[in-house]
Each structure stands twice: as structure tokens, then as C-alpha cells.
C-alpha positions as YAML, in Angstrom:
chain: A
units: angstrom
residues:
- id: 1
  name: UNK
  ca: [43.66, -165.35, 162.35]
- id: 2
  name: UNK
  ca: [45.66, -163.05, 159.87]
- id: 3
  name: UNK
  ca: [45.12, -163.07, 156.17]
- id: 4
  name: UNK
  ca: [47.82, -164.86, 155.54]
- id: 5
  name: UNK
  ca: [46.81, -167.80, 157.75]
- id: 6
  name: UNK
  ca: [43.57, -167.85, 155.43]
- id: 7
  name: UNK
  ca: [45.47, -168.09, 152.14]
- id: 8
  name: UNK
  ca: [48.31, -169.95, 153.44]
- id: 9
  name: UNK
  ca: [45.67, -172.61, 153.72]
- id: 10
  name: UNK
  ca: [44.56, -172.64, 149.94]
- id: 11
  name: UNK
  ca: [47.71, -171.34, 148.58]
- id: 12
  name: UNK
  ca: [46.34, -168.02, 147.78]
- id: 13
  name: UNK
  ca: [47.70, -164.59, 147.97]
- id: 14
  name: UNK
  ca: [46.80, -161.96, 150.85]
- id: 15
  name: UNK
  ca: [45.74, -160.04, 148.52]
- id: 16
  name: UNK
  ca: [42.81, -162.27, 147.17]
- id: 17
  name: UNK
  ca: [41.64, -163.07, 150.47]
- id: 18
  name: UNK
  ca: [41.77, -159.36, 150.82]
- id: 19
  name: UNK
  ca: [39.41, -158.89, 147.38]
- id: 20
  name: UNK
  ca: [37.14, -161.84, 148.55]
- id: 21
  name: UNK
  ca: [36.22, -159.68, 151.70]
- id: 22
  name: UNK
  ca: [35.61, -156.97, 149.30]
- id: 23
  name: UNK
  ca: [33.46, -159.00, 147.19]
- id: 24
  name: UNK
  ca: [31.55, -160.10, 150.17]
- id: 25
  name: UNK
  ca: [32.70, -163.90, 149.25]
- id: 26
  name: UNK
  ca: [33.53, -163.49, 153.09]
- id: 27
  name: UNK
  ca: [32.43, -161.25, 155.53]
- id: 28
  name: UNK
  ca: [34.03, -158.60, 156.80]
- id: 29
  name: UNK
  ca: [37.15, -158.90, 159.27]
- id: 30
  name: UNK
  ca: [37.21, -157.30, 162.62]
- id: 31
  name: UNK
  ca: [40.20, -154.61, 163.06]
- id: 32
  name: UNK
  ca: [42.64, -154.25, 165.49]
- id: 33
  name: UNK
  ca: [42.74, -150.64, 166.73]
- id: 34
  name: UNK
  ca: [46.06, -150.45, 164.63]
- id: 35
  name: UNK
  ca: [43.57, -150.70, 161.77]
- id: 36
  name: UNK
  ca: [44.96, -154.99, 160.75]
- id: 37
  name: UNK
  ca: [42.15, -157.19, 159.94]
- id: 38
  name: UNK
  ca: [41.50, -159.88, 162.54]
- id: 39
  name: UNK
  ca: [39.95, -162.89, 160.75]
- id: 40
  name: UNK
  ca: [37.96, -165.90, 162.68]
- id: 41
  name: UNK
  ca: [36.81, -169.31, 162.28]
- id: 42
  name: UNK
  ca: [33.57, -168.21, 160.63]
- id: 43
  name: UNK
  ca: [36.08, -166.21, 158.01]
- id: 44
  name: UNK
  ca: [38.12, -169.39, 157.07]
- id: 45
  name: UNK
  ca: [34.84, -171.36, 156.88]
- id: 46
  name: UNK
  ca: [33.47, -169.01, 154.34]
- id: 47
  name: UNK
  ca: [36.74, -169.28, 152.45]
- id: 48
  name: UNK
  ca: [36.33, -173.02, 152.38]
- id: 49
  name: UNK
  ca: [32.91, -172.56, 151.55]
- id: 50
  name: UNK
  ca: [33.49, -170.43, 148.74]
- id: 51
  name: UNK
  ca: [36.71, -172.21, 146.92]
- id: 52
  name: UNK
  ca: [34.49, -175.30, 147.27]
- id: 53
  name: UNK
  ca: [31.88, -173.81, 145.43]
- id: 54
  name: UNK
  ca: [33.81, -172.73, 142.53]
- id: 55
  name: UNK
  ca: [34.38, -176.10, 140.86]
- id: 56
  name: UNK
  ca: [30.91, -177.21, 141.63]
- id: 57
  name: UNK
  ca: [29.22, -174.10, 140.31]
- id: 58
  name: UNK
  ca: [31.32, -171.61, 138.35]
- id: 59
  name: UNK
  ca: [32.98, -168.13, 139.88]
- id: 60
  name: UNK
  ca: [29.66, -166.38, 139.38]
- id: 61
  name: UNK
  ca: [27.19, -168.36, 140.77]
- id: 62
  name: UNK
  ca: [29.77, -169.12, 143.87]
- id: 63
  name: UNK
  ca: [29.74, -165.64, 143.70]
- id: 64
  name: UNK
  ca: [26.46, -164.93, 144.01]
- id: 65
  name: UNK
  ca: [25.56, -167.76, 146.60]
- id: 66
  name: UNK
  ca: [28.24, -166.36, 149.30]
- id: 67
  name: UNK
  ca: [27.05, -162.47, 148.66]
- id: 68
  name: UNK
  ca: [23.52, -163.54, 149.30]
- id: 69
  name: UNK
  ca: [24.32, -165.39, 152.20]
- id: 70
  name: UNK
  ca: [25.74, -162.47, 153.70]
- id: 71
  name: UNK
  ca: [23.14, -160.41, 152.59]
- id: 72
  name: UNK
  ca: [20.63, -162.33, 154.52]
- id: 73
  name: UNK
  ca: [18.97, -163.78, 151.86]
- id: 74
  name: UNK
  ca: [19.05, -167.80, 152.24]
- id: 75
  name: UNK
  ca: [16.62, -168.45, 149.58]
- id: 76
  name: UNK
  ca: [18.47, -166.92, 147.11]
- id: 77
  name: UNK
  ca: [21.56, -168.37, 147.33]
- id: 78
  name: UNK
  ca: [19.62, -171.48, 147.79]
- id: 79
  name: UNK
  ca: [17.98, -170.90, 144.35]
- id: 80
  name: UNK
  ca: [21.29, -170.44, 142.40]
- id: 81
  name: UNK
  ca: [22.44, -173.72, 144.20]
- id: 82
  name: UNK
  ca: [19.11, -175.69, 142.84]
- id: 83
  name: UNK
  ca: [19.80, -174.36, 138.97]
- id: 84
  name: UNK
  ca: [23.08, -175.66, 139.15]
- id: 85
  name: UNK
  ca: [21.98, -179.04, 140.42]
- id: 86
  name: UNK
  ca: [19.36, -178.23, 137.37]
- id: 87
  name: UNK
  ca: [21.55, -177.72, 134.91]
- id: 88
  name: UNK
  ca: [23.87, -180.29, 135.93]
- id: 89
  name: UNK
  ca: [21.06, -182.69, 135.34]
- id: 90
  name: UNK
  ca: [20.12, -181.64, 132.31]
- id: 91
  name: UNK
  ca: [23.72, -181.79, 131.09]
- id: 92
  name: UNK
  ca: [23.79, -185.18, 132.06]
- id: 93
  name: UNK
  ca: [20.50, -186.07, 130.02]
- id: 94
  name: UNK
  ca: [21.58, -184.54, 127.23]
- id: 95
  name: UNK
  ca: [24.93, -186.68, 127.22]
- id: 96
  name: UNK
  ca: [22.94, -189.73, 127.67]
- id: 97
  name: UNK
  ca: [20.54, -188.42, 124.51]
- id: 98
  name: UNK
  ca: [23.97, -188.35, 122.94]
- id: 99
  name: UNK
  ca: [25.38, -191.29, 123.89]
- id: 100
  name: UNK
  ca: [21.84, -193.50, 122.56]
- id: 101
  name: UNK
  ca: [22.23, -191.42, 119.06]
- id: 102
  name: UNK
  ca: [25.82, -192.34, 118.45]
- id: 103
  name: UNK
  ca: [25.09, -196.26, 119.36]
- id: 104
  name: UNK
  ca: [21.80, -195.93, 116.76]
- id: 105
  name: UNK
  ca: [24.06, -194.55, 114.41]
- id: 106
  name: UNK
  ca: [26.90, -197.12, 114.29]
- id: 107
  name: UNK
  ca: [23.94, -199.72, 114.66]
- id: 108
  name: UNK
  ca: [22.53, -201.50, 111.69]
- id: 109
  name: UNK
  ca: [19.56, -202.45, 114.38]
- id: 110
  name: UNK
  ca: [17.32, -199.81, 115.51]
- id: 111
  name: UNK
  ca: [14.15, -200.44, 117.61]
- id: 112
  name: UNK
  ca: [11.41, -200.78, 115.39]
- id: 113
  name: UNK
  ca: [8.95, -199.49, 118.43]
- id: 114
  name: UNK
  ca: [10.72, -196.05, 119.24]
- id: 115
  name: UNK
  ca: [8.49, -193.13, 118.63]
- id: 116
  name: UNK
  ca: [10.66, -190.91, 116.20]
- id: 117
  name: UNK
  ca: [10.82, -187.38, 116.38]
- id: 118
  name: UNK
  ca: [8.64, -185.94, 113.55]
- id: 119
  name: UNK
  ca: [8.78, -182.18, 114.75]
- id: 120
  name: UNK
  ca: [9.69, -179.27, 112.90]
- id: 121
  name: UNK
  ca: [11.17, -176.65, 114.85]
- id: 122
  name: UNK
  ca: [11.78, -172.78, 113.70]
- id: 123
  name: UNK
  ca: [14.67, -171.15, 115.17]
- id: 124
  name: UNK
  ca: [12.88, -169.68, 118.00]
- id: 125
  name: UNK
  ca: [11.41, -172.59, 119.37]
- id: 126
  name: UNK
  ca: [14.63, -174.63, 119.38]
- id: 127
  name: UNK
  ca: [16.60, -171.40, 120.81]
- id: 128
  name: UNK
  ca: [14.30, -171.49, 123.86]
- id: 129
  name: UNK
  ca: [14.58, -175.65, 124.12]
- id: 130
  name: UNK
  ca: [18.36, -174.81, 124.87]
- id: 131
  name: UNK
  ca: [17.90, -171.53, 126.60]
- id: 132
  name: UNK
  ca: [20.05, -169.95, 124.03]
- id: 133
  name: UNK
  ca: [19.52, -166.93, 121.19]
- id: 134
  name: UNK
  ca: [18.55, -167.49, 117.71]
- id: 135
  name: UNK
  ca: [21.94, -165.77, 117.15]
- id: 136
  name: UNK
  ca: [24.17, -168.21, 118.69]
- id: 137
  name: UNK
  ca: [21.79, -171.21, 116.40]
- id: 138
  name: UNK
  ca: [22.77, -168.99, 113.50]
- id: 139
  name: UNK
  ca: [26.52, -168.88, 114.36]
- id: 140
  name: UNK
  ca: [26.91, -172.43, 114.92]
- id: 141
  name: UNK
  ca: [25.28, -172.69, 111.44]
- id: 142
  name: UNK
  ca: [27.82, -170.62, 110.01]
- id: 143
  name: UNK
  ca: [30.29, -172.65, 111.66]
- id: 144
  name: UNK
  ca: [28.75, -175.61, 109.87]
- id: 145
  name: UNK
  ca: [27.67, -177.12, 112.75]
- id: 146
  name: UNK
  ca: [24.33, -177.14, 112.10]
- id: 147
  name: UNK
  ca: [22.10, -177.14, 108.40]
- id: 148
  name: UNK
  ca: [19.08, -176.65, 108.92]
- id: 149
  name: UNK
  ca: [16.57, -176.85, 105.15]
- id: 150
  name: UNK
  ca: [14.40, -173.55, 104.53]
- id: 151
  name: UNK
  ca: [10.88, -173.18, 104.06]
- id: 152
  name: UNK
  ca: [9.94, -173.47, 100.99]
- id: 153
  name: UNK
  ca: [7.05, -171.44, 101.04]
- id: 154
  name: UNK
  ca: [8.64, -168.80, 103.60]
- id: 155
  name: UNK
  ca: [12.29, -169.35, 103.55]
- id: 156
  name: UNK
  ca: [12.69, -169.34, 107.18]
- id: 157
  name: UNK
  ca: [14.97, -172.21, 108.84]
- id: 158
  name: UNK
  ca: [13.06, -175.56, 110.05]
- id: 159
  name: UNK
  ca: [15.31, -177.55, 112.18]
- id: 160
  name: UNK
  ca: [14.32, -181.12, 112.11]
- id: 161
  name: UNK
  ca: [15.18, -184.08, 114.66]
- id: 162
  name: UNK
  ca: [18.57, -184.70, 113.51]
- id: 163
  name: UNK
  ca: [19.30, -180.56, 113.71]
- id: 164
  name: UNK
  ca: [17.77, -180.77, 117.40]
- id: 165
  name: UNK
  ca: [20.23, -183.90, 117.94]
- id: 166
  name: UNK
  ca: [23.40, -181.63, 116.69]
- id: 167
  name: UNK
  ca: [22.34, -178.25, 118.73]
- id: 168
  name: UNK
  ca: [21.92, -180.67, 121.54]
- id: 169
  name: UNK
  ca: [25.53, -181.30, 121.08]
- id: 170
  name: UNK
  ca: [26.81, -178.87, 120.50]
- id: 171
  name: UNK
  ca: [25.29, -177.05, 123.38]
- id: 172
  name: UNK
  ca: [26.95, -179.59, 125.71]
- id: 173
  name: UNK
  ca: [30.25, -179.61, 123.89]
- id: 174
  name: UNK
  ca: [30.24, -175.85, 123.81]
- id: 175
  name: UNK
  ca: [29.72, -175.94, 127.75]
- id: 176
  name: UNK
  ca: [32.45, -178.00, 128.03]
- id: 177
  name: UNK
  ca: [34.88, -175.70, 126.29]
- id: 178
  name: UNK
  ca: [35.30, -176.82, 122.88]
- id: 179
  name: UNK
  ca: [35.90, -174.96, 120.22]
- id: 180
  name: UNK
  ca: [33.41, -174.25, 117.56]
- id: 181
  name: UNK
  ca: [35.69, -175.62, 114.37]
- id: 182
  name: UNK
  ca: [36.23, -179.03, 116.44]
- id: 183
  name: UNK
  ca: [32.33, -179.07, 117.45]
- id: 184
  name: UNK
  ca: [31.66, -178.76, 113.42]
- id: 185
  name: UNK
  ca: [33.83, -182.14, 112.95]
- id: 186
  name: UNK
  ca: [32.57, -183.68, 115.66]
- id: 187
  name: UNK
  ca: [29.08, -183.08, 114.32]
- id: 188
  name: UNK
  ca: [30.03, -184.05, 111.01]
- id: 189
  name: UNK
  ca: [31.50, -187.47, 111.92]
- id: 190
  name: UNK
  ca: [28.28, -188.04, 113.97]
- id: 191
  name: UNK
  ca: [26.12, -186.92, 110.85]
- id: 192
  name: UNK
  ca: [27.72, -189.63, 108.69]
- id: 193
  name: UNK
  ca: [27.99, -192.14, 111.03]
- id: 194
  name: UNK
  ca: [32.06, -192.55, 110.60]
- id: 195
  name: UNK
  ca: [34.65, -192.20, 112.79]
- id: 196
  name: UNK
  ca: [32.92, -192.35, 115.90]
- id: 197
  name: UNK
  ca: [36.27, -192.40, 117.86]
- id: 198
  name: UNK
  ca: [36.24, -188.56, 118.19]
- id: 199
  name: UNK
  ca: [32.80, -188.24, 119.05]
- id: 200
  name: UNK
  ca: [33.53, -191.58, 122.11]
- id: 201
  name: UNK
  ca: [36.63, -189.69, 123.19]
- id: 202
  name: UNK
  ca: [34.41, -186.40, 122.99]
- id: 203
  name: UNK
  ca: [31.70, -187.69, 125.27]
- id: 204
  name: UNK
  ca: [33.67, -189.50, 127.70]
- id: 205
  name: UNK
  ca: [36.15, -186.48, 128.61]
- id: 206
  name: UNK
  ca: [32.50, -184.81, 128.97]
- id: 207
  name: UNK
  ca: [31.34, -187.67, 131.62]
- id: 208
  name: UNK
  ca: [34.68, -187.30, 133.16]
- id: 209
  name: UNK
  ca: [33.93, -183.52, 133.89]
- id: 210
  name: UNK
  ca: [30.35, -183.97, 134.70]
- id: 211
  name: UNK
  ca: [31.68, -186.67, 137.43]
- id: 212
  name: UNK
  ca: [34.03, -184.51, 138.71]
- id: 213
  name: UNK
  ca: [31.37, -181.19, 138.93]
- id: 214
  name: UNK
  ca: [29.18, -183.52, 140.83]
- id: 215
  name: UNK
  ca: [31.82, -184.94, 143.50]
- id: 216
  name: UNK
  ca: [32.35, -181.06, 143.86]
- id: 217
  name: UNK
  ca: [28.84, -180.16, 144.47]
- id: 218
  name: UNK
  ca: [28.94, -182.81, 146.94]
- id: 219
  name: UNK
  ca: [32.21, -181.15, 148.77]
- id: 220
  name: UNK
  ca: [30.41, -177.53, 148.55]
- id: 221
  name: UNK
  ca: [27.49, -178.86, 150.03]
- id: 222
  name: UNK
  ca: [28.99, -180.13, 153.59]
- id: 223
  name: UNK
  ca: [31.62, -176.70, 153.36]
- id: 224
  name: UNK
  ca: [28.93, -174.90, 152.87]
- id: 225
  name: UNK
  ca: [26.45, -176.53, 155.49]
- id: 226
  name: UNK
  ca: [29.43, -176.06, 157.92]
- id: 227
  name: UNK
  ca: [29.87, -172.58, 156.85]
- id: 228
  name: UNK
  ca: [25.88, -172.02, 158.08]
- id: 229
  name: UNK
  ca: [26.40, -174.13, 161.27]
- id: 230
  name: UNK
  ca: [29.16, -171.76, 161.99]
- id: 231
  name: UNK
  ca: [27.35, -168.43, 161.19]
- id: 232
  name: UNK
  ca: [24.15, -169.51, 163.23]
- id: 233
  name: UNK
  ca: [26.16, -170.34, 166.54]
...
């Protein structure tokens, strides 16, 4: 095969099949003694295998699965591939936590039996509940997405259940690619229990995406399972 058989498929350029053999997102092509690449089935398997991996996991991490494939290390690549599935689940259980807060908040009946949340949080602990730094939980509360009360005695930030709820949303939303002024409003309307509409609409584009990323981890997986049948012939 030629390059251009490879993007012709995908409706790529030459040129970016040309940088994905650089990267190592597919091995490297044979040459012809006039010095053109020669490509195989094994290339345009990787290809697949690596476009398909994209949606499902991000450019990075599709990155970094196909480089450590060809660098021999399986387990690696298999890693990156189990904290997406992680992350993906985790997404998904967050939007669920979401979902249940919303319905208790436009309720006027709320299970008498649920445990509450009575913990109080400092910044640290609730930046390493969302894997993120106690600077981005002070940005978003500059952004007014979050208010967390002070201390009293210390004047350090306490983040209560409600604060957990809104980081919790925010996090996803902010994954999703919303901006911070719209995640503010969003969190606002949730915090008064009012128009709800934006925070539905909000949560089921969200489900919409997270249903999509999992139909394409599903498509990586069997492009990818090919692309090792292929490679251990």
C-alpha cells in the first residue's frame, strides 16, 4: 500500500499518515530501494486502530496506547486503556449523583432514611476526591461556582456536602467542555432549586457524550484486538 491508500481510507492527508509513522501511532513503513514507503495490512490496521481510539480515549492516551504497543510494552498500553474505562465510569457515577440531586431538589419529598452527608472537607481533601489542585477549587470559586464558608477559628475554606455536590459538577461539566461562566449558572440554578431546564438540558447532552465515548470504546476495542491479531501472525 502507498500512503495515500492509508489516508484515502479516513480522509486524511499523506502527510498525517506520514506524522503518525513518526509518532509511532504506526509502525514504520518498509522502503522501496527508491527510498517510497511501502505500507501493509498491519500499517492500515494500526491506522484503524488508532483513529478508533481517539474518540474513545482522547489524542493522548490513543497516543500513548499505540507507542507502547510498538514499544513492546502490552501492559502499558493496557493500563491507559483500563483508566479510561475508569474514568469513564466514574463520569458516569458522578452524572447519576447529579441526576438524584437535581430530582431531590425539585422534590418537596425526600427520603426520610438517606444517610446525609455531614462531612466537612478542607480544600485538600476535596482536591484529591476529584483528582484535581486546590488551585483549580479556588478558580472555580472565583468564578462563583463554588462558596465554600471559612473557619471561623482558622479561616481556611470548609466545603460542605452541597460544595462537594457543585465541584462534582462542575468537574463533569468542565470535562465536557463547558465554559466556566455557564458552569457558575448552571450551579446557581441547581443551588436554588429554579430553572432546572438548563441543568436537564446540561446533563442530558452529557449522557449523550458519555453514550457515544462508550460505543467508541467498544469500536477501539475489536480495531484494536484486530490490530494485535495482525501484529502476532
Amino acid at each position: 500500500m502507498r500512503p495515500t491508500d492509508l489516508a484515502r481510507e479516513h480522509g486524511i492527508s499523506t502527510q498525517a499518515v506520514r506524522n503518525y509513522e513518526r509518532d509511532g501511532f504506526i509502525p514504520p513503513a518498509d522502503r522501496t530501494p527508491s527510498g517510497y514507503r511501502v505500507y501493509t495490512e498491519a500499517h492500515a490496521a494500526a491506522l484503524r486502530a488508532y483513529l478508533a481510539l481517539i474518540p474513545a480515549y482522547g489524542h493522548r492516551t490513543a497516543g500513548r496506547i499505540m507507542t507502547a504497543i510498538h514499544d513492546g510494552d502490552l501492559d502499558d498500553a493496557l493500563t491507559a486503556i483500563h483508566r479510561g474505562h475508569a474514568q469513564a465510569l466514574h463520569d458516569s457515577d458522578t452524572l447519576n449523583a447529579v441526576h438524584e440531586a437535581v430530582i431531590h431538589l425539585t422534590s418537596a419529598d425526600t427520603p426520610a432514611d438517606r444517610p446525609a452527608d455531614t462531612a466537612v472537607r478542607t480544600v485538600g481533601e476535596l482536591a484529591r476526591r476529584l483528582r484535581l489542585t486546590p488551585a483549580t477549587l479556588r478558580a472555580w470559586e472565583a468564578a462563583g461556582i463554588l462558596a465554600p464558608e471559612r473557619d471561623p477559628a482558622t479561616g481556611y475554606r470548609v466545603y460542605r456536602a452541597q460544595d462537594v455536590r457543585d465541584a462534582e459538577l462542575a468537574h463533569l461539566l468542565r470535562r465536557g467542555g463547558y465554559p466556566l461562566d455557564r458552569i457558575a449558572d448552571v450551579v446557581r440554578r441547581l443551588r436554588t432549586a429554579g430553572g432546572a431546564d438548563a441543568l436537564a438540558d446540561a446533563l442530558r447532552d452529557w449522557r449523550r457524550r458519555l453514550t457515544a465515548r462508550g460505543v467508541a470504546m467498544l469500536d477501539a476495542s475489536a480495531r484494536l484486538g484486530h490490530y494485535l491479531a495482525v501484529i502476532d501472525r
